[in-house]
Structure formats: structure tokens, C-alpha cells
Backbone atoms as SQL, in Angstrom:
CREATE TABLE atoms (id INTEGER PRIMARY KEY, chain TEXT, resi INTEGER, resn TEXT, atom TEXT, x REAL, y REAL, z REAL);
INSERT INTO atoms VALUES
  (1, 'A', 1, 'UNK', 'N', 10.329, -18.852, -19.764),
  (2, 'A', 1, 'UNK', 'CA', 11.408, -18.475, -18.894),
  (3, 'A', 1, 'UNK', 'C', 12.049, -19.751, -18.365),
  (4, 'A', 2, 'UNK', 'N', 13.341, -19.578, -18.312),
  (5, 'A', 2, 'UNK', 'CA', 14.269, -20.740, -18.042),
  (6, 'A', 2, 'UNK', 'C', 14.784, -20.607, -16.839),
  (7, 'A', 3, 'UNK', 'N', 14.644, -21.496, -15.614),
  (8, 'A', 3, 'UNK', 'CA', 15.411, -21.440, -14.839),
  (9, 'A', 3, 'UNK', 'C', 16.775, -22.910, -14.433),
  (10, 'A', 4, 'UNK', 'N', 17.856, -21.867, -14.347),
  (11, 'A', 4, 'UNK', 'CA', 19.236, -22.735, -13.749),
  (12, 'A', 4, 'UNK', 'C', 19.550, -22.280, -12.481),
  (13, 'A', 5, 'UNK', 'N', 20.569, -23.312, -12.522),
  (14, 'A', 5, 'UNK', 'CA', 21.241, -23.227, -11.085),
  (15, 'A', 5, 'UNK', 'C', 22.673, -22.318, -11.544),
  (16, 'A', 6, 'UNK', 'N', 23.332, -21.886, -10.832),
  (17, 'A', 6, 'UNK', 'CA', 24.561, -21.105, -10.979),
  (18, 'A', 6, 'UNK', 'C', 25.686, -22.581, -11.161),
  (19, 'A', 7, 'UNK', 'N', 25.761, -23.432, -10.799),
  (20, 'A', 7, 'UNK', 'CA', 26.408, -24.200, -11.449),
  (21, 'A', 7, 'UNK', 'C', 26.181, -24.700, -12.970),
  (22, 'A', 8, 'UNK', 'N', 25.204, -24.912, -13.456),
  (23, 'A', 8, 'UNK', 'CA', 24.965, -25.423, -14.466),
  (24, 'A', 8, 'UNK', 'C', 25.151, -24.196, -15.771),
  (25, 'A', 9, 'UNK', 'N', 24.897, -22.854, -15.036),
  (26, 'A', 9, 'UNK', 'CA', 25.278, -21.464, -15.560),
  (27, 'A', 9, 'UNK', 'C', 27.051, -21.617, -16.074),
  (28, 'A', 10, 'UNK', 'N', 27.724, -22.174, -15.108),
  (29, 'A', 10, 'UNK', 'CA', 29.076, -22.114, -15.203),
  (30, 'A', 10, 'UNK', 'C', 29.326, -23.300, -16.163),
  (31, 'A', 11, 'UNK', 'N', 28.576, -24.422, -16.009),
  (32, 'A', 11, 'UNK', 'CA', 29.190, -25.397, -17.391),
  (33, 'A', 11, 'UNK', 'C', 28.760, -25.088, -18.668),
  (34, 'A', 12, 'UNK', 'N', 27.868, -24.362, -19.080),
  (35, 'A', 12, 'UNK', 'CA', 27.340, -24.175, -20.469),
  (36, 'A', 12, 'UNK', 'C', 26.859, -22.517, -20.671),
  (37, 'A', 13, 'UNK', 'N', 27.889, -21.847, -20.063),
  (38, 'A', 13, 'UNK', 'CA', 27.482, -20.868, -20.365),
  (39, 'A', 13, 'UNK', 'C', 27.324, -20.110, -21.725),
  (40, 'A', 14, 'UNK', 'N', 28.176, -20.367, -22.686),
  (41, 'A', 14, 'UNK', 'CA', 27.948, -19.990, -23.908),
  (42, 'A', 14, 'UNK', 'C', 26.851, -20.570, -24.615),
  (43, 'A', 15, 'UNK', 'N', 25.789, -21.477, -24.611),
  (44, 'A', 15, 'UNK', 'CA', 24.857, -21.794, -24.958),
  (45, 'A', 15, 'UNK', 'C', 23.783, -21.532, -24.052),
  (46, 'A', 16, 'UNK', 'N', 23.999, -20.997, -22.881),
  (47, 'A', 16, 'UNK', 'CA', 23.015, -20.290, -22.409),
  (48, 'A', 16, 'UNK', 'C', 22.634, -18.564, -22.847),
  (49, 'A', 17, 'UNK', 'N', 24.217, -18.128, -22.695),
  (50, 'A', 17, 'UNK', 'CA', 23.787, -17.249, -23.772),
  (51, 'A', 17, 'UNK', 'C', 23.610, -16.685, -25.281),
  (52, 'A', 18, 'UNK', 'N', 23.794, -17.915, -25.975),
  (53, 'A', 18, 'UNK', 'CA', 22.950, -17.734, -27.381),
  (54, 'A', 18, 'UNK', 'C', 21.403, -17.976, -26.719),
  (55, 'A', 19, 'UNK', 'N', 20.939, -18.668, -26.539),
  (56, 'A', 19, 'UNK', 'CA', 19.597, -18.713, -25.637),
  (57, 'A', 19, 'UNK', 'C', 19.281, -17.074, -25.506),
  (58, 'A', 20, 'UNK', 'N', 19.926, -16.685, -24.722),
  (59, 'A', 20, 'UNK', 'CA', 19.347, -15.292, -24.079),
  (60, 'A', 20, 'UNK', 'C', 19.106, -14.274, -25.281),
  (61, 'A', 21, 'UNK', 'N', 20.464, -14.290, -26.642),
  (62, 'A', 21, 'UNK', 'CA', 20.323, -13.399, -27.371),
  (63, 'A', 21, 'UNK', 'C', 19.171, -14.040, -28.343),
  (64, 'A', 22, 'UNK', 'N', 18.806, -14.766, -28.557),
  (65, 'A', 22, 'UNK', 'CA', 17.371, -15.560, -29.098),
  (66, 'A', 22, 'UNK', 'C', 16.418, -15.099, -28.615),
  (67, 'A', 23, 'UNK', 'N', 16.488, -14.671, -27.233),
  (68, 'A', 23, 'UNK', 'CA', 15.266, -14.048, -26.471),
  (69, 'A', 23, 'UNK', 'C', 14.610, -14.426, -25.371),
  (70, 'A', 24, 'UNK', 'N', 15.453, -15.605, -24.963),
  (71, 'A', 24, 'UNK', 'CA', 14.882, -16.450, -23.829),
  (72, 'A', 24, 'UNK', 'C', 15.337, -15.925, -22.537),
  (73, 'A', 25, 'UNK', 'N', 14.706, -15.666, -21.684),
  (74, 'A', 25, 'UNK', 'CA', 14.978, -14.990, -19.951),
  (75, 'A', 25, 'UNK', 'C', 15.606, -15.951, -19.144),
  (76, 'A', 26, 'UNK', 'N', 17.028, -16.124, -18.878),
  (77, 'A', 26, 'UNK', 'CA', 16.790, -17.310, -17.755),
  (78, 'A', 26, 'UNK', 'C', 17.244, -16.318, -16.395),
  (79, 'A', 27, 'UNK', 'N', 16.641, -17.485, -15.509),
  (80, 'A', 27, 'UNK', 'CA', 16.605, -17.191, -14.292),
  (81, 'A', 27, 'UNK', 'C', 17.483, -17.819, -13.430),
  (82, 'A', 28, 'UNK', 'N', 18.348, -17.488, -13.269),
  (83, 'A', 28, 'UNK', 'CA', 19.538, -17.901, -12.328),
  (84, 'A', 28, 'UNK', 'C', 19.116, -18.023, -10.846),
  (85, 'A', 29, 'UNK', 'N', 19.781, -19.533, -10.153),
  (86, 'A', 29, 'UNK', 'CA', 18.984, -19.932, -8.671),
  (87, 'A', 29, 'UNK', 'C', 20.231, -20.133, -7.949),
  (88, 'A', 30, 'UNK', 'N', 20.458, -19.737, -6.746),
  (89, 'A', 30, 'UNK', 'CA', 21.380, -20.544, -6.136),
  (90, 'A', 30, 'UNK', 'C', 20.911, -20.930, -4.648),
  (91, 'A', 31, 'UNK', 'N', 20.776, -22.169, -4.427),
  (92, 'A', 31, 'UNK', 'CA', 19.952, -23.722, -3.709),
  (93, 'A', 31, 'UNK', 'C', 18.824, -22.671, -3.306),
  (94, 'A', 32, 'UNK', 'N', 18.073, -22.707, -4.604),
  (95, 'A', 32, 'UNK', 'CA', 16.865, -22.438, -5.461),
  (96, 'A', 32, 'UNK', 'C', 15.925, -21.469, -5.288),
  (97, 'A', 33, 'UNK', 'N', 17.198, -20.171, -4.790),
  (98, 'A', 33, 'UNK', 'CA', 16.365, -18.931, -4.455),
  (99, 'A', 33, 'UNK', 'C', 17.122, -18.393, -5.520),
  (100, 'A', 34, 'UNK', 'N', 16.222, -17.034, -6.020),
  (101, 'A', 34, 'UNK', 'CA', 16.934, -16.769, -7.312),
  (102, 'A', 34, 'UNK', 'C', 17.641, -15.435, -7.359),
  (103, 'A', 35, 'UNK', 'N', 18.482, -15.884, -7.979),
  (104, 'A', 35, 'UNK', 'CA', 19.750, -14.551, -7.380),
  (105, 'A', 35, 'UNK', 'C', 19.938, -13.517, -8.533),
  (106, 'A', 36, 'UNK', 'N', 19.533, -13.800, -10.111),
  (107, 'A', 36, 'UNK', 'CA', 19.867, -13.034, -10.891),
  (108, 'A', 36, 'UNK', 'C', 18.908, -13.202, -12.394),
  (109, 'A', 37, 'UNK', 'N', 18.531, -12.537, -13.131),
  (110, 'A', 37, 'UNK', 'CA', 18.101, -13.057, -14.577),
  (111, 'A', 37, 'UNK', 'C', 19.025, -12.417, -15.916),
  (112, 'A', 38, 'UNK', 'N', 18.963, -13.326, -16.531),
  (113, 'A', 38, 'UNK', 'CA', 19.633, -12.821, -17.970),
  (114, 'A', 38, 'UNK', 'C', 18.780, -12.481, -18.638),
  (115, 'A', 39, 'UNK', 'N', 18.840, -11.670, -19.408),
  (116, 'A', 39, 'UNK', 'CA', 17.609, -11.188, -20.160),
  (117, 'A', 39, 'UNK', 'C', 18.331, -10.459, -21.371),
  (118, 'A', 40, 'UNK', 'N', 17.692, -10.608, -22.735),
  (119, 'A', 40, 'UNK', 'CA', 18.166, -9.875, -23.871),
  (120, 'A', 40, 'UNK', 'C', 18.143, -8.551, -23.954),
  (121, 'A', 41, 'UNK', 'N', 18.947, -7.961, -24.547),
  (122, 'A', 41, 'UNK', 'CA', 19.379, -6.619, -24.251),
  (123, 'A', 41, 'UNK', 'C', 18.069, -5.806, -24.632),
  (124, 'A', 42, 'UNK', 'N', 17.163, -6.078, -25.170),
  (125, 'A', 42, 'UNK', 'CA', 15.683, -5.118, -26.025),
  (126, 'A', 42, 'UNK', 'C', 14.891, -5.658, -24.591),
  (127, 'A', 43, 'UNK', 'N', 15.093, -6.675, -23.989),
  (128, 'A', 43, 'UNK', 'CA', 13.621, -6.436, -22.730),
  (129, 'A', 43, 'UNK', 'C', 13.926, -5.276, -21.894),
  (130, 'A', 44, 'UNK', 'N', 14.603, -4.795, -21.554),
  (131, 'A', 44, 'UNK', 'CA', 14.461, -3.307, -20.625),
  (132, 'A', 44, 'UNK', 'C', 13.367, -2.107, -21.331),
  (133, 'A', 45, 'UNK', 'N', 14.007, -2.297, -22.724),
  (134, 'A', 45, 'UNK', 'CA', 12.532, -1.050, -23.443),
  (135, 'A', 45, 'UNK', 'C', 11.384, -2.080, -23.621),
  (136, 'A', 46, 'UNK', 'N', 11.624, -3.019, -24.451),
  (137, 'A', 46, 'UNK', 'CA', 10.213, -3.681, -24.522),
  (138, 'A', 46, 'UNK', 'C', 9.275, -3.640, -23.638),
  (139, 'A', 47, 'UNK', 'N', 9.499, -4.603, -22.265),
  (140, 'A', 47, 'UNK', 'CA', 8.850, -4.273, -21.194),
  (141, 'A', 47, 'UNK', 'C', 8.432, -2.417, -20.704),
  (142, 'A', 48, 'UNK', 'N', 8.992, -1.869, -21.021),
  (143, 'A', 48, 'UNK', 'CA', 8.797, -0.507, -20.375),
  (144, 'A', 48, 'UNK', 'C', 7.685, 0.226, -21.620),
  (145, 'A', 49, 'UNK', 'N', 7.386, -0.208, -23.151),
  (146, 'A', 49, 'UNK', 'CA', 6.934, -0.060, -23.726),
  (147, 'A', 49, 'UNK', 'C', 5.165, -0.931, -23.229),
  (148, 'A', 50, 'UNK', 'N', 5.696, -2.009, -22.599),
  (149, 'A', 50, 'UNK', 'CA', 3.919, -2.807, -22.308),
  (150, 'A', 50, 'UNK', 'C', 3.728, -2.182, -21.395),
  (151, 'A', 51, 'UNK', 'N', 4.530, -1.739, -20.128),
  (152, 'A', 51, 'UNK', 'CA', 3.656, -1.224, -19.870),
  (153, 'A', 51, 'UNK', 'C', 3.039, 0.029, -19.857),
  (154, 'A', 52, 'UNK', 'N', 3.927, 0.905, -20.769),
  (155, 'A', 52, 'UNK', 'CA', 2.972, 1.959, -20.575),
  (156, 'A', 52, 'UNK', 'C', 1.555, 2.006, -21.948),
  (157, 'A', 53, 'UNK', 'N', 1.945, 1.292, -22.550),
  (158, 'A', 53, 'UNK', 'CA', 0.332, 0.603, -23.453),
  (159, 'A', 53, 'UNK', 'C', -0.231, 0.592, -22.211),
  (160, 'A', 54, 'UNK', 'N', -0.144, -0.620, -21.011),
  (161, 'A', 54, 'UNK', 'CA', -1.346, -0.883, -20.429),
  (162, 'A', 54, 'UNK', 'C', -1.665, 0.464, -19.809),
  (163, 'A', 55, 'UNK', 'N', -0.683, 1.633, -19.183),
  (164, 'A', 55, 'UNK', 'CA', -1.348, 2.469, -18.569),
  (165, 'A', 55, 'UNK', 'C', -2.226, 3.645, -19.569),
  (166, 'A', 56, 'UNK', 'N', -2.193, 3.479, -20.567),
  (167, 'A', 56, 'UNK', 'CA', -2.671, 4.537, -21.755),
  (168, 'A', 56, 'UNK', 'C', -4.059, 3.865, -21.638),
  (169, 'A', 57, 'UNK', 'N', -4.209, 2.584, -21.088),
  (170, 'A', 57, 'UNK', 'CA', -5.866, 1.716, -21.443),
  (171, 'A', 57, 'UNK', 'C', -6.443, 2.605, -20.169),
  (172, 'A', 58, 'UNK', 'N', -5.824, 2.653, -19.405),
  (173, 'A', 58, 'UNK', 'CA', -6.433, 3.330, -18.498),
  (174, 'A', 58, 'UNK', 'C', -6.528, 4.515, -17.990),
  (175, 'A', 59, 'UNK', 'N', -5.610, 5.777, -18.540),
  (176, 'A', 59, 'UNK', 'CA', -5.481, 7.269, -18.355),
  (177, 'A', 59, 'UNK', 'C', -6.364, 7.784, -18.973),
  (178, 'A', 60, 'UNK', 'N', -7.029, 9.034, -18.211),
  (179, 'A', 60, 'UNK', 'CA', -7.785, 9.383, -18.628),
  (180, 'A', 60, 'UNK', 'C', -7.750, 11.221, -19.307),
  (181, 'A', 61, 'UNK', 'N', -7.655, 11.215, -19.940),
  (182, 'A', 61, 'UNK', 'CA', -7.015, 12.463, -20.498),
  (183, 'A', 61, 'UNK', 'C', -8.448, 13.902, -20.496),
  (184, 'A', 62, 'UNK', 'N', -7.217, 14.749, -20.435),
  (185, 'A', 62, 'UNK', 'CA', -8.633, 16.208, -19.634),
  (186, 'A', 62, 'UNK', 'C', -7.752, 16.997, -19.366),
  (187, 'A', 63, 'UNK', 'N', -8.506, 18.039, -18.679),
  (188, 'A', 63, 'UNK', 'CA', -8.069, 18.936, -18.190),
  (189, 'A', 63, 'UNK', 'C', -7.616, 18.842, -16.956),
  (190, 'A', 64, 'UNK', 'N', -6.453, 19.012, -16.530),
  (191, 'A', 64, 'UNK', 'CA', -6.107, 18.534, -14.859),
  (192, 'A', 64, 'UNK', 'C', -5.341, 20.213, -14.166),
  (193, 'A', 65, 'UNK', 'N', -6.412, 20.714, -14.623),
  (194, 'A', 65, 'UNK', 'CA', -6.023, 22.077, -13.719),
  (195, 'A', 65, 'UNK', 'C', -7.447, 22.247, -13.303),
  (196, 'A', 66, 'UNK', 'N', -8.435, 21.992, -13.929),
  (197, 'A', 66, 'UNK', 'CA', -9.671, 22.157, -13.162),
  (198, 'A', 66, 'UNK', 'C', -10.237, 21.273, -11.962),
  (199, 'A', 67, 'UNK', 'N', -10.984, 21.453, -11.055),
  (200, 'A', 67, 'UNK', 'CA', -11.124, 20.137, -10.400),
  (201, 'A', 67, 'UNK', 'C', -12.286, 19.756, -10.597),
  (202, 'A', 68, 'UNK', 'N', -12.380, 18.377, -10.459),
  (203, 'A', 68, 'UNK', 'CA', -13.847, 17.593, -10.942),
  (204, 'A', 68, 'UNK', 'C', -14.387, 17.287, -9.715),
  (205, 'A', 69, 'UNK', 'N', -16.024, 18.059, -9.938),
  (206, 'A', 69, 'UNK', 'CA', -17.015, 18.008, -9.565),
  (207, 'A', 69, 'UNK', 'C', -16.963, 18.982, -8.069),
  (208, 'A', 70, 'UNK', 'N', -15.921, 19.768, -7.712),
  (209, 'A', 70, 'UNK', 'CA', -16.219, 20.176, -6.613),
  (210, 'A', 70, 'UNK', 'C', -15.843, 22.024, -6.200),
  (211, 'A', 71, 'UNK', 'N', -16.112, 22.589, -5.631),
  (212, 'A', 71, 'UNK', 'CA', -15.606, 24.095, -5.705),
  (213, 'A', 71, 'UNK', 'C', -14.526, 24.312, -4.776),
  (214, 'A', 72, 'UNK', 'N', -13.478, 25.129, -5.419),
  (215, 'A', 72, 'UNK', 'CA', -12.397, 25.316, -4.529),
  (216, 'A', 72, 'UNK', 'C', -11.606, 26.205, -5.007),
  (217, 'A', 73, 'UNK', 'N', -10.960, 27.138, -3.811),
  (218, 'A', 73, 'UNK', 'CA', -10.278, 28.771, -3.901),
  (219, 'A', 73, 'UNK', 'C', -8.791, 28.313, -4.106),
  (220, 'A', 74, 'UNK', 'N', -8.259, 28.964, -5.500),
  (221, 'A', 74, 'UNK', 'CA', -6.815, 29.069, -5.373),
  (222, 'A', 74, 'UNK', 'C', -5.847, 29.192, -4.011),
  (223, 'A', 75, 'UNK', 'N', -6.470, 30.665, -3.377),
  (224, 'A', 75, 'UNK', 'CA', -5.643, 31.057, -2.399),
  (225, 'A', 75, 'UNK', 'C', -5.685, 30.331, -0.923),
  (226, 'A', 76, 'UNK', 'N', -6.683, 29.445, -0.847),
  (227, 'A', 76, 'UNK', 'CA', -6.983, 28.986, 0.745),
  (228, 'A', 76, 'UNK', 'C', -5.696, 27.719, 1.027);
């Protein structure tokens, strides 16, 4: 991940974004808090694809109308 300043955004911006469509994230700062990221158009699914891998490592699949381990009345 690349970080610039919003000036340096404004002098080279067309080679910042071949950068981005290559795949590189930059991170846009202005006096060096960061105000924005560029990001290639496939990280919105990509990312949303890791993580739900990571949550599949951890779901636990069943029956989720019964309850586990304890007794209890529909109607109460």
C-alpha cells in the first residue's frame, strides 16, 4: 500500500492511476491524516470474498431451530 499526499496526487496523477489499475491501493493524506484510498475496481468483491472464507473457518453449521443443550417452551 502506497501512501501520498494530495499534492503529489495532483502532479502525477495519471501514473498513479495506472498504479491503481495494476492493483496497487494508495492512500491519499492530507498534512498526513488520511482522507481517501484508491483502490482497483475488483477490491470491493475481492475483499468481501476473504472475508467471508474467513467466516466459513469459523461457522458452524446445524440445526438453528433447535436449542443447544437446554429446555425451552415455544409459547412462554
Amino acid at each position: 500500500m502506497l501512501s501520498i499526499a494530495v499534492s503529489e496526487l495532483r502532479a502525477n496523477l495519471t501514473g498513479f492511476l495506472q498504479q491503481v489499475k495494476a492493483g496497487e491501493i494508495i492512500v491519499i493524506t492530507s498534512r498526513g491524516t488520511e482522507v481517501a484510498r484508491l483502490v482497483p475496481p475488483h477490491f470491493a468483491t475481492t475483499a468481501a470474498r476473504e472475508q467471508l472464507d474467513q467466516l466459513r473457518q469459523t461457522a458452524v453449521v446445524g440445526d438453528i431451530v433447535a436449542p443447544v443443550s437446554e429446555d425451552w417452551k415455544a409459547d412462554a
